[in-house]
Backbone as ProteinMPNN parsed JSONL, in Angstrom:
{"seq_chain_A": "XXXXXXXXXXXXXXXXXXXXXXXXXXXXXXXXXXXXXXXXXXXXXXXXXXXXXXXXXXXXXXXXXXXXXXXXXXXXXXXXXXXXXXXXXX", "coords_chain_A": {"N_chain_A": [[21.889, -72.798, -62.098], [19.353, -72.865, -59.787], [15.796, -71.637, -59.798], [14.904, -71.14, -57.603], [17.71, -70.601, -56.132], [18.096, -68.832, -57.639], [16.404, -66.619, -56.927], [17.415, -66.234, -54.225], [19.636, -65.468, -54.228], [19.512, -62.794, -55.425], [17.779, -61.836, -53.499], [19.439, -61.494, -51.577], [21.513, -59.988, -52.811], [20.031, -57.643, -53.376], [19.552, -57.039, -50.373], [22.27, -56.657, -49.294], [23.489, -54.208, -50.805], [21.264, -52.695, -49.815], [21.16, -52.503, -46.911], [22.169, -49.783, -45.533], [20.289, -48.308, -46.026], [18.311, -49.12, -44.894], [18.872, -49.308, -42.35], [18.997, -46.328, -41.631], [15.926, -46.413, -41.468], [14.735, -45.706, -44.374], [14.444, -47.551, -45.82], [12.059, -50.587, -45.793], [11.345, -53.1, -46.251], [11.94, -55.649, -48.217], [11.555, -57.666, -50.846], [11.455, -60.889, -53.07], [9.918, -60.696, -55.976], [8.775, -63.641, -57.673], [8.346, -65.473, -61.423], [6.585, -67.499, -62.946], [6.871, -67.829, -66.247], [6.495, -69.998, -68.463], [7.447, -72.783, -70.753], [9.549, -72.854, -69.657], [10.933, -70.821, -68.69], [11.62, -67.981, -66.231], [10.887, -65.162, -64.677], [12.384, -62.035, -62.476], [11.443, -59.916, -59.931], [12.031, -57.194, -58.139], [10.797, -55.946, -55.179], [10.651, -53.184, -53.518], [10.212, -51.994, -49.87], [9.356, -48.806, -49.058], [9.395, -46.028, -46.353], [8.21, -42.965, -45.928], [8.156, -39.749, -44.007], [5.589, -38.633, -44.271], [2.144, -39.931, -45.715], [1.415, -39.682, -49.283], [-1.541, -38.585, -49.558], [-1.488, -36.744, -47.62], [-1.54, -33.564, -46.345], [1.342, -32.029, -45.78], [2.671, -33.777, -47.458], [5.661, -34.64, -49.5], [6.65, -34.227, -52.539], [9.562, -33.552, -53.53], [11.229, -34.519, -51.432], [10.153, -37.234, -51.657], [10.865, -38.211, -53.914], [13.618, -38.231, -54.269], [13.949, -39.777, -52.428], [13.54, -41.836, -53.566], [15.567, -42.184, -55.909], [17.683, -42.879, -54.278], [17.295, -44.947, -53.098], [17.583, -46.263, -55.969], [20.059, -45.644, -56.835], [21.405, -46.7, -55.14], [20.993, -49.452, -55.361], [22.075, -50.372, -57.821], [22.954, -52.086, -60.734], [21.219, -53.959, -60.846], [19.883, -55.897, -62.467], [17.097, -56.502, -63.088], [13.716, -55.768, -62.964], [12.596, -52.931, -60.631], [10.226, -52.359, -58.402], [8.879, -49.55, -56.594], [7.254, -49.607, -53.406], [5.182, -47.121, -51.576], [5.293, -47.023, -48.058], [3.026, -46.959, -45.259]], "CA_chain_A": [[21.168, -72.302, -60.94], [17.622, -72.714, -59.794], [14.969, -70.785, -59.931], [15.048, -70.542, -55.393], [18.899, -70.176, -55.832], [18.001, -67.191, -58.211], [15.726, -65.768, -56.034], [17.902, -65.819, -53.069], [20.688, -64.484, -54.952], [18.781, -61.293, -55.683], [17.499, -61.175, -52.313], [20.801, -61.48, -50.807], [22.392, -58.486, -53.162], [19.235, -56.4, -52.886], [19.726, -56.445, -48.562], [23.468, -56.2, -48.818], [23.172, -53.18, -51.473], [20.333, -51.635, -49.158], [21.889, -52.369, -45.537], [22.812, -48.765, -44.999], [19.046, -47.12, -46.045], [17.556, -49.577, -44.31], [19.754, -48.452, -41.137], [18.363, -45.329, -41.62], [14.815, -46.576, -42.21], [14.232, -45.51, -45.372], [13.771, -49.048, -46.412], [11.314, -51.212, -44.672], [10.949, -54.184, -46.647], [12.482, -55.925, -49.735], [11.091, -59.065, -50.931], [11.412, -60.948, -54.658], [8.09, -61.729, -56.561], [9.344, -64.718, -58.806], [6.545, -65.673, -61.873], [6.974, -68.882, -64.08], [5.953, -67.607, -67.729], [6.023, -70.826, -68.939], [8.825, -72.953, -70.673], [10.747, -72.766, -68.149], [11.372, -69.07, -68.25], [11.159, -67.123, -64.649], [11.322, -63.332, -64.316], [12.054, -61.587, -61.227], [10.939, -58.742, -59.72], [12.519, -56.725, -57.06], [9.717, -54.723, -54.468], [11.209, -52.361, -52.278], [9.119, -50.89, -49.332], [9.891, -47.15, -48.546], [9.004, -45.095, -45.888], [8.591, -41.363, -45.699], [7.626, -38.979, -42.756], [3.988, -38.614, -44.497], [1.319, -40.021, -46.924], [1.042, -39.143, -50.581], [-2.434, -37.587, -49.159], [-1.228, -35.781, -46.48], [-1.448, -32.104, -46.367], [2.161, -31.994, -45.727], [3.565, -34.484, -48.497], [6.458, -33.386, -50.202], [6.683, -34.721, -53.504], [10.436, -33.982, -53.864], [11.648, -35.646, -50.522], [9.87, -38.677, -52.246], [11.583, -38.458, -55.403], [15.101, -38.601, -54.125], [14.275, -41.602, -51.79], [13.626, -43.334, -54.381], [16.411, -41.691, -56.143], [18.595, -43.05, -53.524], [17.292, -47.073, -53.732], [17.567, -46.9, -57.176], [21.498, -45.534, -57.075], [22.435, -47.926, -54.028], [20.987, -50.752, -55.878], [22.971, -50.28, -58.901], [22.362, -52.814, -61.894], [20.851, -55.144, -60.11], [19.485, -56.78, -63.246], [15.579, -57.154, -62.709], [12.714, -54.859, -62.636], [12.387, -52.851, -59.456], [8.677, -51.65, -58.174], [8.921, -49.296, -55.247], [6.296, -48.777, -52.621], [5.219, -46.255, -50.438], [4.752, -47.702, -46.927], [2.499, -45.586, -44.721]], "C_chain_A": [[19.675, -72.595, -61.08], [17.075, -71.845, -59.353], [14.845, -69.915, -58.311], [16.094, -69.815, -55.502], [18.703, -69.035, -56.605], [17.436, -65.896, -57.156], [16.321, -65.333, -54.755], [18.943, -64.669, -52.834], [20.485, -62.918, -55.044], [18.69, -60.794, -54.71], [18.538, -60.822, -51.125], [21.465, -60.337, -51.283], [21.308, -57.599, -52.816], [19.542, -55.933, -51.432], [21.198, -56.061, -48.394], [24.012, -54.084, -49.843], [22.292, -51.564, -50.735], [20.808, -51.527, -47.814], [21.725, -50.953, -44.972], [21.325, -47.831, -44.747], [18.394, -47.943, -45.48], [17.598, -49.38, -42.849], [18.49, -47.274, -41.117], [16.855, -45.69, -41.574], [13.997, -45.902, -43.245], [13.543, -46.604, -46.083], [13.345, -49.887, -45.778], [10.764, -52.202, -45.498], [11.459, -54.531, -48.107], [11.806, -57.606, -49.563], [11.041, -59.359, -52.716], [10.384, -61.301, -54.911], [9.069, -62.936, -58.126], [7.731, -65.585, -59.996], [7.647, -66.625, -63.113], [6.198, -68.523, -65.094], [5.96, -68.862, -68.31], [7.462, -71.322, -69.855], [9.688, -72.888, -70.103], [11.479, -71.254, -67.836], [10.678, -68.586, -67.213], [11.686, -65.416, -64.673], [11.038, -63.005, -62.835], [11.904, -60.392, -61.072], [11.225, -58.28, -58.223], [11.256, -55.591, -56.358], [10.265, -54.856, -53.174], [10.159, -51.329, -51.51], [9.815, -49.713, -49.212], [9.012, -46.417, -47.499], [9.094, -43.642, -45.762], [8.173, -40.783, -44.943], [6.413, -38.828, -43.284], [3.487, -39.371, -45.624], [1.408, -39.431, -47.888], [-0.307, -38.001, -50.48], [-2.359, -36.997, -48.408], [-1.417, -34.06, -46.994], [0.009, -31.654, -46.542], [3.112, -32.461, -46.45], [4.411, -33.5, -49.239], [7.023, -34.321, -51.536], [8.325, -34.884, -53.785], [11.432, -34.941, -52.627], [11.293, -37.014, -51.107], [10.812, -39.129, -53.507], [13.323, -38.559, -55.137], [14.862, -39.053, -53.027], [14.701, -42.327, -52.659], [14.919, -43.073, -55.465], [17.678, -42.745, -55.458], [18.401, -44.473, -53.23], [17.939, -47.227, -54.314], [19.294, -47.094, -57.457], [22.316, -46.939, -56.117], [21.862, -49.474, -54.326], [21.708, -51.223, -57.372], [22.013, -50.763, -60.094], [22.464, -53.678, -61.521], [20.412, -56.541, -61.139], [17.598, -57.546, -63.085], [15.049, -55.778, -62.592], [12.389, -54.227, -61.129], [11.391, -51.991, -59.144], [9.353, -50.827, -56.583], [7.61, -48.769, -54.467], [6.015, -48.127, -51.533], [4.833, -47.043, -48.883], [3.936, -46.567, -46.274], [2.998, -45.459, -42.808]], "O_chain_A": [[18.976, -72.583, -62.094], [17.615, -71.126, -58.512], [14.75, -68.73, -57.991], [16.031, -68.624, -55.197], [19.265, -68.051, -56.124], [17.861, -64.794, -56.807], [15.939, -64.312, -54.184], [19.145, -63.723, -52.073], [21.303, -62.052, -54.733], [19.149, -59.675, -54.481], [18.43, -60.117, -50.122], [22.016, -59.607, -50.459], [21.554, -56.749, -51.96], [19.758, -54.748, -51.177], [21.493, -55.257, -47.51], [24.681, -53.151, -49.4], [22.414, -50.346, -50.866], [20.911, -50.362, -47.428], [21.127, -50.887, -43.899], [21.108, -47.022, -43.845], [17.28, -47.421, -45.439], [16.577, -49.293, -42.167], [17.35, -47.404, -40.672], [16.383, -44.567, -41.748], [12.821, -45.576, -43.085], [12.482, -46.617, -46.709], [14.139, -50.264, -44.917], [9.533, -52.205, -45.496], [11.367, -53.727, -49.035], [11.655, -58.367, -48.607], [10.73, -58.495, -53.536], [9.783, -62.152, -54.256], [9.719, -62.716, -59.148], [6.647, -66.032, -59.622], [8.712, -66.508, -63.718], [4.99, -68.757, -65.069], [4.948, -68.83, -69.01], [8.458, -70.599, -69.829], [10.84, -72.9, -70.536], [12.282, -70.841, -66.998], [9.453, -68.644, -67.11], [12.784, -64.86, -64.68], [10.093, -63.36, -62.131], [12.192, -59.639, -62.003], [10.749, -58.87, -57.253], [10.885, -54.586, -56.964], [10.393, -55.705, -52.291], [9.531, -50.377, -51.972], [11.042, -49.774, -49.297], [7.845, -46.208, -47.832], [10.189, -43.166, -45.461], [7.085, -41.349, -44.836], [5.721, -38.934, -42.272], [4.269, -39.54, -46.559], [1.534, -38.237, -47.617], [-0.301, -36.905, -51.04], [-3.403, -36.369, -48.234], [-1.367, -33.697, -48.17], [0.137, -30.846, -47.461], [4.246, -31.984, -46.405], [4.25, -32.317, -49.539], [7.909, -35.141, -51.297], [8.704, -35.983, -54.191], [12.187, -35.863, -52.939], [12.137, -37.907, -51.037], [11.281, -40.221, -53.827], [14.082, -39.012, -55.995], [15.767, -38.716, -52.263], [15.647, -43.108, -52.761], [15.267, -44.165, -55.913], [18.497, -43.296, -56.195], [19.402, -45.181, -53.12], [18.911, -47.948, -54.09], [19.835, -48.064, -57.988], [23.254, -47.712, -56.311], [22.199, -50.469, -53.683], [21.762, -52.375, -57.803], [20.923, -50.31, -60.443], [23.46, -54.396, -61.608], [20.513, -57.733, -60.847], [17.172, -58.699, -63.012], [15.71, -54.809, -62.219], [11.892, -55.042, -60.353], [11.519, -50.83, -59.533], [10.069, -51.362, -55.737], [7.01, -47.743, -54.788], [6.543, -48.477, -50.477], [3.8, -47.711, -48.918], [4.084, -45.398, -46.631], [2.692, -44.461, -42.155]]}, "name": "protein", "num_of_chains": 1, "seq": "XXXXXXXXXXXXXXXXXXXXXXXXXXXXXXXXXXXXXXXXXXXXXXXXXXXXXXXXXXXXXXXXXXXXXXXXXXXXXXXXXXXXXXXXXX"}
């Protein structure tokens, strides 16, 4: 496989994995970051957007609604095999 066909691969199980929270919009963006360390070794990196009804600075944030979103990526992405960053969307 190449390094694209890796990347697609990923990006293809990450959206079929997420489908359902993305329905819901919990998830509002997946995309792979792919980085050539050199020798021909590539690591990938899975970044998942998330939305939640408020900001981290909000008055209203609720720290554990946040924590079982991401809770709930992390389970419906299984062992995906790659590092996965998640960020807050606003």
């Amino acid at each position: 496989m190449t390094p694209t066909t890796d990347v697609q691969g990923l990006q293809g199980k990450a959206e079929a994995r997420l489908a359902s929270l993305r329905e819901e919009k919990l998830v509002t963006r997946i995309a792979v970051l792919s980085t050539l360390l050199g020798q021909g070794k590539v690591t990938e990196r899975l970044m998942i957007g998330m939305s939640v009804e408020t900001h981290k600075t909000s008055p209203d944030f609720d720290q554990q609604k946040c924590s079982q979103a991401k809770s709930r990526i992390m389970q419906a992405l299984g062992d995906i095999d790659c590092d996965v960053f998640i960020e807050m969307d606003r």
